[in-house]
N, C-alpha and C positions, 0 to 999 in steps of 0.2 A: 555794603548796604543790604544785600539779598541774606547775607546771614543775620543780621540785626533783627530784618522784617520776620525770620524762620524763629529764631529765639524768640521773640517778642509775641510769635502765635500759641509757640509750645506752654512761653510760662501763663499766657493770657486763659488757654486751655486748662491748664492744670488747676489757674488761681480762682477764678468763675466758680466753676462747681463749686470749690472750697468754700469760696464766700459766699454761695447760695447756702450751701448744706449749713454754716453757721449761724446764719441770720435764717432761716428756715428752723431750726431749733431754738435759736433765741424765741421768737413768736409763739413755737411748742408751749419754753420754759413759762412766759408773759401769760398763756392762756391757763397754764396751771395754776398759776400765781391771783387769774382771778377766780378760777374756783374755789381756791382757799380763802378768799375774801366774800365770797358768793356772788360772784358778777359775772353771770353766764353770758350776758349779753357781750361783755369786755371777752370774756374767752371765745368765744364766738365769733368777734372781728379780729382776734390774736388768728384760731387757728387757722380762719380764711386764707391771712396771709401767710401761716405757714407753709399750708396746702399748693397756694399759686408758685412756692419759693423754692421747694421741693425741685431735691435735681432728681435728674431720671432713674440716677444709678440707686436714691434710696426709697425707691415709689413703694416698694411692703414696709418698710421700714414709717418711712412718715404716713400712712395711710393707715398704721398700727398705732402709732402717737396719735392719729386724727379720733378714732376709734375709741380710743383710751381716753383721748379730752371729754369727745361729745359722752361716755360712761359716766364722768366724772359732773358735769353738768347734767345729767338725767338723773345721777343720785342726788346733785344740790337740789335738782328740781322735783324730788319726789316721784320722778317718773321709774320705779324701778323694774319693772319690764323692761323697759326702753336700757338701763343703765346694764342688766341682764347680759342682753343683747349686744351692747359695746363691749364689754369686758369680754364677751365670747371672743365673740370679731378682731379683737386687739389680740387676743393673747395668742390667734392661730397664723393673724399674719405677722405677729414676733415671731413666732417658730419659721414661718416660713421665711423670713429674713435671714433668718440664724443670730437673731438678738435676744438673747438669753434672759439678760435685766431685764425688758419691758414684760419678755414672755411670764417672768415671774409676779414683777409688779400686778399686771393685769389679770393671772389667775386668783393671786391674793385677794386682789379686788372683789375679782368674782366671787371669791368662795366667802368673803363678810359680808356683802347683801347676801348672797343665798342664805346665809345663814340667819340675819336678821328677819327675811322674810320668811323665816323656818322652813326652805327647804334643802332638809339636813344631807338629806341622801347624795344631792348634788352636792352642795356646799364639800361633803367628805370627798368626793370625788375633785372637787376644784382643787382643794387645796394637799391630796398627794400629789396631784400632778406639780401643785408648786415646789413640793416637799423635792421629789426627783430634778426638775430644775433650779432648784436653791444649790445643788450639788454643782454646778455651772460655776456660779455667779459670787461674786467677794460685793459683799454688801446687801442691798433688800432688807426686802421686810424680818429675813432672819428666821433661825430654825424656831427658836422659841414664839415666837410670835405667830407662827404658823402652824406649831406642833399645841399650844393655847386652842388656837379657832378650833382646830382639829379634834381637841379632846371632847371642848365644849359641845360640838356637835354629832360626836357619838356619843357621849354622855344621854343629851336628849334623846336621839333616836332610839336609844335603847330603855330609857325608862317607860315603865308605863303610866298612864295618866292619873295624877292624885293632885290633891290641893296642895303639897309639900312639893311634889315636884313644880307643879307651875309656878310657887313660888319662888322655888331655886332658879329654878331655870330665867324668869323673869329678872331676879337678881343679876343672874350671870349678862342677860343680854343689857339689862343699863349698864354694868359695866363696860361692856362691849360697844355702848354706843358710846360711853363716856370714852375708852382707851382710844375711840378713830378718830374725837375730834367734834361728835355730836351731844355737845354737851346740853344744847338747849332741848333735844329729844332723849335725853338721859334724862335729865329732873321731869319731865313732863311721866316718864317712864315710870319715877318712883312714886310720884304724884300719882297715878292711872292705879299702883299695882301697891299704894300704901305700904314702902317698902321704908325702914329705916336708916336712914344712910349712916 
């Protein structure tokens, strides 16, 4: 009986965390899931409960995905200071995790607002740091898709101001809202900047 009650602690031990850590990411996955539908408020009671689900052993790790949500809900929300700020936040407590994929997702992130909100010099800098961590990671956003933002954004820093360039460059970023998924501020985009699609 005393060895049943020992096995029965050890596997209860082992299975706990297990099952927190997966139903703590499930909630993660649900809160991302209503950012892509634009339901902050839905992502918002997902990540709650990811947050309380959270075992101990991955507190940088889920406090990184928390970070990344609440980013991702301040870009649905226009709030892109605030989404700035998460994607910083996310992508230094992936490093500190040693989770590589988030660390990447999250600088990528970072460095397509920056770059939307034209600031390129960061934006270049977000996104070699992604450039260095994609070398990690089998999967992401991928070297082309990164080495795109990248170009796009010294391209602009380096030109100097003319009506051809603002055009171009205007061009490039509805594309850029269109390729993330922001198609309703892509036409508004081309609409604003009389551009021909």
């Amino acid at each position: 009986m005393g060895i049943f009650l020992i096995v029965t602690a050890i596997l209860l031990a082992i299975a706990v965390p297990r099952y927190l850590e997966i139903y703590s990411q499930k909630q993660f996955n649900l809160a991302e899931e209503a950012v892509a539908v634009s339901d902050s408020n839905g992502a918002l009671a997902s990540l709650g409960k990811a947050m309380r689900l959270c075992p101990a052993h991955r507190t940088l790790r889920c406090l990184g995905n928390a970070s990344y949500t609440m980013g991702n809900v301040n870009a649905l929300n226009k709030n892109m200071e605030a989404a700035i700020f998460n994607f910083r936040k996310s992508s230094v407590l992936f490093k500190k995790a040693d989770y590589a994929p988030g660390e990447l997702d999250a600088l990528y992130r970072l460095g397509r607002i920056l770059f939307l909100e034209e600031e390129y010099r960061q934006a270049i800098d977000a996104l070699n740091q992604a450039l260095l961590v994609q070398e990690k990671v089998a999967g992401g956003p991928g070297n082309e898709a990164i080495k795109g933002m990248l170009e796009s954004a010294t391209i602009r820093l380096s030109m100097p101001e003319s009506p051809q360039k603002r055009l171009m460059m205007n061009k490039k970023r509805c594309t850029v809202l269109y390729q993330i998924g922001r198609e309703a501020e892509a036409a508004a985009c081309i609409r604003e900047n009389q551009i021909n699609p």
